[in-house]
Structure formats: structure tokens, C-alpha cells
N, C-alpha and C positions, 0 to 999 in steps of 0.2 A: 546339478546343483551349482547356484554361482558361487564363485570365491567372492569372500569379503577381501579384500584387497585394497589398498591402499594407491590407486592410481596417479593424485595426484603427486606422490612421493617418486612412483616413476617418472614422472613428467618434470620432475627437480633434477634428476638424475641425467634425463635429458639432456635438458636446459645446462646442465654443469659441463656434460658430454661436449655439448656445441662451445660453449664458452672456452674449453680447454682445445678443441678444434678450430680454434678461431683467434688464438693468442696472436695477439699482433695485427689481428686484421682487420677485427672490429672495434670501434669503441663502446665502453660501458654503455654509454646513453643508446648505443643506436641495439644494443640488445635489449635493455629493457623498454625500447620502443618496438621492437619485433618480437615482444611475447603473445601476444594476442595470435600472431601470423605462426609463430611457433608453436601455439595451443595447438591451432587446427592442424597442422602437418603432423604433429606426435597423435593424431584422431586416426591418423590412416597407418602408424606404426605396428608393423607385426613386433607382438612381445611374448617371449617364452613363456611371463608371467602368466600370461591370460588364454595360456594352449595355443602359441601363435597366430590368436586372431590381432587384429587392431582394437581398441578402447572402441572404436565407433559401430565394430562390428560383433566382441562381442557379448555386449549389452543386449543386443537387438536381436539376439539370437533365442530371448527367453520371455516367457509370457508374460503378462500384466501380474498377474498376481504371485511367480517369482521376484519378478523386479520389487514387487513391496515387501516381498518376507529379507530380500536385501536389502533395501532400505532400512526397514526395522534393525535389519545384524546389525551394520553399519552403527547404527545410530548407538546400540547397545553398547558395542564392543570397542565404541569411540571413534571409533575409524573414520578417517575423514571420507565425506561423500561426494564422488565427482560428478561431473556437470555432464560426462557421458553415462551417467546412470540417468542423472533427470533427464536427458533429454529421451533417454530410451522408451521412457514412461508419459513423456510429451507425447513422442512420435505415435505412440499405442492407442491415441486419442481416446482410450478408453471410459470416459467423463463414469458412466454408471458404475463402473468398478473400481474406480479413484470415488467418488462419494460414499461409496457402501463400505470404504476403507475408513470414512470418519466414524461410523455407527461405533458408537460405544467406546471411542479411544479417547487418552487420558493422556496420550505420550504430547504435552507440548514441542517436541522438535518436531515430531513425524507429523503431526497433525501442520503445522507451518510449512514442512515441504511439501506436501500433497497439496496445499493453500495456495502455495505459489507457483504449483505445476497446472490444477486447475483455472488460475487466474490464466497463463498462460495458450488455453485451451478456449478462453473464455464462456465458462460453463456456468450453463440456464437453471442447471438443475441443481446447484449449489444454495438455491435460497433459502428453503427449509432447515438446513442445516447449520447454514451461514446466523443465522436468523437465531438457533439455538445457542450459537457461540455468545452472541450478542447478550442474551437475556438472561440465560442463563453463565453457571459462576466458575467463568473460565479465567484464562490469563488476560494480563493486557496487551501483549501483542499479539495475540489471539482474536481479540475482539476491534482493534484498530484495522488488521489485514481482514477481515471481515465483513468491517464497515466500507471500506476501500474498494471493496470487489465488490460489493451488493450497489455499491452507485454507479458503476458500471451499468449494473441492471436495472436502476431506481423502476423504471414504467413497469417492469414484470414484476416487483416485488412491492411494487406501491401497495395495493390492497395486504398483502401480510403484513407489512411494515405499521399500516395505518390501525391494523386490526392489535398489533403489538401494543402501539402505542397505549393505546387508553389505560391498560391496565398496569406499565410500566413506573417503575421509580425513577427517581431525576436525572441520575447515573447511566440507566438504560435508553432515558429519552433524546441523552443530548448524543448518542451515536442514531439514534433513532432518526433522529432530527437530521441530522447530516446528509441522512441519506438520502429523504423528505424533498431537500432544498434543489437537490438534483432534476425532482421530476418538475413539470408545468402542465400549466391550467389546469389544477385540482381545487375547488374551494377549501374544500378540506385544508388539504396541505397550507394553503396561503393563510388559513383562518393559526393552523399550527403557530408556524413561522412567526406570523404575528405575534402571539400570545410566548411565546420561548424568546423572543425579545425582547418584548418588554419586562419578562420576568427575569431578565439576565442582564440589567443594566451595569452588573458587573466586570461582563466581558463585551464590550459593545463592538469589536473590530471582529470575532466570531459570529454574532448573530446579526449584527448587520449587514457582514459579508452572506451569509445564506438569503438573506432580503433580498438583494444586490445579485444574486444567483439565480436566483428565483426568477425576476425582471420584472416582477408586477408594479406597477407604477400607482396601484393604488395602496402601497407601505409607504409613501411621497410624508402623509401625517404624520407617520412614526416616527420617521427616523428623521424629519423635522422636530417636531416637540423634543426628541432626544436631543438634536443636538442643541438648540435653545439653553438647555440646563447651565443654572449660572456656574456651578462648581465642575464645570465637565475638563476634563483632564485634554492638553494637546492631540496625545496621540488618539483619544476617543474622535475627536475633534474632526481629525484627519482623516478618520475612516468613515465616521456619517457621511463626511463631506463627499469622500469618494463615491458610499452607495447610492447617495443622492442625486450625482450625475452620473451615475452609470442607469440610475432608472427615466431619465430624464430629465432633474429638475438642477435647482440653484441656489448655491445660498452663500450671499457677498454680505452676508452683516459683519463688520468689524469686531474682532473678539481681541482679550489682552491676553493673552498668554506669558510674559513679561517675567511673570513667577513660577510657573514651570519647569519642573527640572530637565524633561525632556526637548522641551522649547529649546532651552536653556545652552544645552549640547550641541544643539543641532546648530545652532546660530553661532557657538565659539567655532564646531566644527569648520562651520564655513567660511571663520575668519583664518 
């Protein structure tokens, strides 16, 4: 059975150890520039704590699916969780048994660090489930680290995604959408992109950046005719401009920005 333990709290303990070992001979700055170097050395430390293995050894000494009923303690019982536990559960590459650990959990922490261990993994089989976070009514940093790792994959998740889409609310489509902007040469997709633009003249520096992502040179209309708009804000201004020469084109017509607040800034700024 693992101890729930507290490792990082040894690893302070350390760090105090060295610093009172060291009176006189280090400066401050150059020990908290050697923590990092100090992490990994306290990785190979025998400690009594841990039945005299090292932190690094042992973690790695128990199966995938103790390492997660630890995790879970941890998480319960507050304890903070170290970075030689995830990595124990990296190292176990076990992707199938890290996804079958999301089936039906609720625990927002545990679900986030098994998100960031399989990101880590970079794991294919994560879409279906990924895909549930999304659409279904989870947290929001749940469904942003979701959206984040499934465009990693956008080509293998294109068809789920596209299939989500249609039947999704506005909420579900703009992480939809995200991920959408990632893949190329789908008409589909560019027909999406398109129509999520224009309906978001709101936020024009988001949906013209996925245009501009995308790289179809045939959005050149759009995000012309957008920026034309007599009332269009600087910063708006700024960003068509960008996607417009990032897809190849150009656009030198004189605008007044004059009365802009953001204009405004940027120009005292420079004075």
C-alpha cells in the first residue's frame, strides 16, 4: 500500500537542510537559482519516510492503478501531490488505463491531473472522452484543457468534432470551433470558420485569428468587407489587418482612428 505522504514538504526540509549547510557560502539568489538542480538530486535521496527508497524510486515501484487510488488519497486528504507521483504514472505509459480512470468521475482535481498526464503522453484515445467534457456540463477549466489537447489532434478528431458540431449550442461550438481552425483543407471546416465569423463580429481578433489559422486565402472577402466597416474599433482594425496578410493579401486604405481610446494610448504610449 502507498503512503499518502507529503513529499514535497520533505523536499522543504531539504532545501532548509542545505541552506543551514551552506551558511556563509551561498548566496540567497544562487540557492533559489539551484532549486530546480536541487529537485532532481532530493529524486535520488534515500528517506526513512518512504521505507528508504528515493522519491524517484519509490513511486515506480507500484502499479498504474495503485498510483491512481493515490492520487485520489492525495487529493482527498489534501495532501499535496508531487511531481514524482505524476511522473510515476507518465513513466507507466499506461494511456488505456489513465482514460478508463475518466469513465464516470466527477472529481475536478483528479480528472485535471490525469488531463495533464495524458497530454503529456500525448494520447489518441483521449477523444471520445475529451469530446464529452466539451459538450457535456463539466467545469471550465475542464473543457479549455480539453479543447487544448484535442487540437493537438484536430485531423484524428475532425470527423467527431464536425459530427458534434451541428447539433451543439453557441457555448459548445466556439471550443468546437477552436479546434476546427486547427485542421486544413476541409470544406466543411472553412464553410464553419466562415459562418462563426461572421456571426461574431463581436469578437473579431478570435475569429479572424482561426481565418488567419486556417490559411485559406479564399476568407480574403471576409475579412475584407469586415474590416471596411465604418464604425470598426482600432484594435479590430489591427487584427483583420493582420489575418489579411497572413493569408496573402493587403489593405493600405487610410482609416482615422483619431478618436479611439485604444488608438489613443498607444500613441501617448509612444510619446
Amino acid at each position: 500500500m502507498i503512503k499518502i505522504i507529503d513529499v514535497d514538504q520533505l523536499f522543504d526540509k531539504y532545501i532548509s537542510d542545505y541552506v543551514y549547510g551552506n551558511i556563509g557560502k551561498v548566496k540567497p539568489e544562487e540557492i533559489e537559482n539551484n532549486i530546480p538542480k536541487l529537485y532532481l538530486e532530493f529524486g535520488d535521496v534515500k528517506l526513512k519516510e518512504l521505507d528508504g527508497k528515493s522519491p524517484n524510486e519509490y513511486y515506480k515501484a507500484f502499479t498504474c492503478a495503485e498510483l491512481l487510488e493515490c492520487l485520489k488519497k492525495h487529493l482527498e486528504k489534501e495532501v499535496s501531490v508531487s511531481d514524482f507521483l505524476c511522473e510515476a504514472l507518465t513513466d507507466q505509459k499506461n494511456e488505456k488505463e489513465l482514460v478508463g480512470a475518466l469513465d464516470g468521475e466527477n472529481d475536478e482535481e483528479f480528472i485535471l491531473y490525469l488531463m495533464n498526464i495524458l497530454g503529456e503522453l500525448n494520447s489518441k484515445l483521449i477523444k471520445k472522452r475529451y469530446l464529452e467534457f466539451i459538450t457535456w456540463d463539466y467545469s471550465l477549466p475542464i473543457k479549455e484543457l480539453a479543447t487544448e489537447q484535442l487540437k493537438m489532434i484536430s485531423e484524428d478528431v475532425k470527423e467527431d468534432v464536425l459530427l458534434a458540431f451541428s447539433d451543439a449550442d453557441q457555448t459548445v461550438k466556439d471550443y468546437l470551433t477552436e479546434i476546427l481552425a486547427e485542421c486544413k483543407g476541409d470544406e466543411r471546416v472553412f464553410d464553419i470558420l466562415v459562418a462563426e465569423f461572421a456571426k461574431h463580429q463581436d469578437n473579431v481578433p478570435l475569429y479572424a485569428g482561426y481565418l488567419a489559422k486556417y490559411g485559406d486565402e479564399r476568407a480574403l472577402p471576409f475579412l475584407l468587407a469586415s474590416i471596411e466597416r465604418e464604425k470598426i474599433s482600432y484594435a479590430d482594425f489591427e487584427e483583420l489587418r493582420f489575418a489579411i496578410e497572413a493569408l496573402g493579401g493587403k489593405y493600405d486604405k487610410e482609416r482615422d482612428f483619431s478618436a479611439d481610446k485604444t488608438y489613443k494610448k498607444i500613441k501617448n504610449a509612444g510619446k
